[in-house]
C-alpha positions as CSV (number, residue, x, y, z in Angstrom):
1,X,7.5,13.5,-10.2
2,X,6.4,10.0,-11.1
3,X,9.0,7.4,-11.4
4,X,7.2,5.6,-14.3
5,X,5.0,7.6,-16.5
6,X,1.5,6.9,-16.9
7,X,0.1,5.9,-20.4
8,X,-1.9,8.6,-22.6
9,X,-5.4,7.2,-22.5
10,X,-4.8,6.8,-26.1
11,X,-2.0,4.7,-25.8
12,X,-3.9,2.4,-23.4
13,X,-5.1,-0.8,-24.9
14,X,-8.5,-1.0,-26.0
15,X,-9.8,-3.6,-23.7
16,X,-8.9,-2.0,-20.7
17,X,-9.0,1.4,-21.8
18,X,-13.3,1.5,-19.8
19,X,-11.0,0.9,-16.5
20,X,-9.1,4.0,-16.9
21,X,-12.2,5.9,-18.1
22,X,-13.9,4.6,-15.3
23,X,-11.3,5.6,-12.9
24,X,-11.4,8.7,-14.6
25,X,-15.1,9.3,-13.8
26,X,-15.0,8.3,-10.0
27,X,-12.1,10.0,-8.9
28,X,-11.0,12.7,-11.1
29,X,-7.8,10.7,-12.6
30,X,-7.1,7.8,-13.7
31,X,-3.1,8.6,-13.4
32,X,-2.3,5.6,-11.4
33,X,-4.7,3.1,-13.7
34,X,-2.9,4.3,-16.7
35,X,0.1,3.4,-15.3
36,X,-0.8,-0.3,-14.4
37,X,-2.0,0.1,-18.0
38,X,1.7,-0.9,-18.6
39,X,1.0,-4.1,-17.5
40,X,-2.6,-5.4,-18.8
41,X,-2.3,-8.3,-17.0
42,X,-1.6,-6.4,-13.5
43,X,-4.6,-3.5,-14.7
44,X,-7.1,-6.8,-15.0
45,X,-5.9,-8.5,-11.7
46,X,-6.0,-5.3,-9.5
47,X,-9.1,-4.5,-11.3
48,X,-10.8,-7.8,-10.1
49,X,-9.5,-7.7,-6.9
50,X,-11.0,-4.3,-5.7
51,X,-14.2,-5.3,-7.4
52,X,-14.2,-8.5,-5.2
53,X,-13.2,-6.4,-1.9
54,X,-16.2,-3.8,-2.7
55,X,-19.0,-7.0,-2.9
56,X,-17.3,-9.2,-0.5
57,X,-15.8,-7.5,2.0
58,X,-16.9,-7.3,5.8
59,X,-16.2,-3.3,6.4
60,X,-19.9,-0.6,6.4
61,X,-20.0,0.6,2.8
62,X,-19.6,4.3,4.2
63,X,-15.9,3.7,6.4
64,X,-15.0,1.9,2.7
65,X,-16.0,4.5,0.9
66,X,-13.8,6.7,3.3
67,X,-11.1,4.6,3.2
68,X,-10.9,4.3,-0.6
């Protein structure tokens, strides 16, 4: 059982609410976004991070992909 819930998606603000939607889409869940949806400012940061690791980073798309 999770130690801190995650937010409904209708209790997620508005403006990041597409992350958890996205997550949603790609994976099945969105369980652990929704819980950085707590935080907003966490949600954003972690957001933009992973988005910088999937353009920048030096690893084949396809052992990514597998990692992820």
């Amino acid at each position: 059982m999770a130690r801190i819930e995650p937010l409904r998606i209708d209790e997620v603000d508005d403006e990041i609410r597409h992350l958890c939607e996205e997550a949603e889409r790609q994976s099945g869940t969105s369980a652990s976004t929704r819980t950085y949806a707590r935080n907003p400012g966490v949600l954003k940061a972690l957001a933009t991070f992973r988005a910088t690791l999937a353009r920048e980073g030096t690893l084949d798309p396809v052992l990514r992909e597998l990692v992820r």
